[in-house]
C-alpha positions in Angstrom: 3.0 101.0 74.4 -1.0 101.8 73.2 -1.6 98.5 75.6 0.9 99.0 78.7 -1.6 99.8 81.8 0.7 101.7 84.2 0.8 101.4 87.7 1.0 104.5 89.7 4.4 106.0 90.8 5.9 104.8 87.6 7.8 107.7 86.6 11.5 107.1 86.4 11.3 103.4 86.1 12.2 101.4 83.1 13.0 97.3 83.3 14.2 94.9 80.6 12.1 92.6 79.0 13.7 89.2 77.2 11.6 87.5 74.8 12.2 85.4 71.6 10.5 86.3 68.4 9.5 84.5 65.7 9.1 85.6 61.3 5.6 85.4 62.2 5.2 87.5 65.1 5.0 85.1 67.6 6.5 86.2 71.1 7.7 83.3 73.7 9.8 83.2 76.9 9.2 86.5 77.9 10.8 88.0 80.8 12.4 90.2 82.8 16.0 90.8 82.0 16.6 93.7 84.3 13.6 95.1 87.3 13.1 98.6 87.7 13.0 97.3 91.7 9.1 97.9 91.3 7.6 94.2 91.2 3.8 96.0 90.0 5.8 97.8 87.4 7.9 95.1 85.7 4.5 92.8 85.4 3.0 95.6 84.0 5.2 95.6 81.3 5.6 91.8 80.6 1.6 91.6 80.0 1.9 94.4 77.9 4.1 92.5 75.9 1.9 89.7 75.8 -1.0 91.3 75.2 0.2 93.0 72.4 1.8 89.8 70.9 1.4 88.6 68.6 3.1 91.6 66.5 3.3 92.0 62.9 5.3 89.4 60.6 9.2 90.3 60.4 9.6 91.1 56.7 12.7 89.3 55.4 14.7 93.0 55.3 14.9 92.9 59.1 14.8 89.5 59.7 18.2 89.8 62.0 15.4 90.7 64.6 14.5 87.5 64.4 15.2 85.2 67.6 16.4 86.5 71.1 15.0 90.2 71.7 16.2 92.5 75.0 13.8 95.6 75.4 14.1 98.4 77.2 10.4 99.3 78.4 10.8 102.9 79.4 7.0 105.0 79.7 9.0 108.2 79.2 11.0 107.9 75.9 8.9 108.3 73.0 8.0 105.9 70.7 10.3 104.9 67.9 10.3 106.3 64.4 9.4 103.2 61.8 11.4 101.2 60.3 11.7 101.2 56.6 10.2 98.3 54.9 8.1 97.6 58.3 4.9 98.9 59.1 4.1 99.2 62.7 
């Protein structure tokens, strides 16, 4: 989210984001899923997503997050809580 450049009028909107990840962090195929029906908006959120990548290694405790990854990009939910055994 620290790395998403919002366009304006992006209140509301929230699009899905496929991508595969790797144990090291690595992001590829990354997509959209789902549009918020704002074109500016969803490529927003994929080059946040690439710009952020790559992320942290996946410690072998959540390793089941491992491979094909949907995510909801959503400006107005908060951030989630850590994970145990992950820093982020």
């Amino acid at each position: 989210m620290s790395v998403w450049q919002l366009p304006e009028n992006s209140e509301g909107k929230k699009v899905v984001v496929f991508m595969k990840l790797d144990r090291a962090g690595r992001v590829s195929d990354v997509r959209v899923e789902k549009s918020s029906g704002d074109e500016a908006f969803d490529e927003s959120a994929l080059r946040a997503v690439r710009t952020a990548a790559p992320f942290p290694a996946v410690p072998e405790v959540i390793k089941h997050v491992v491979g094909d990854l949907w995510m909801v990009l959503d400006p107005t939910r908060p951030a989630p809580k850590n994970i145990p055994g992950q820093e982020i």
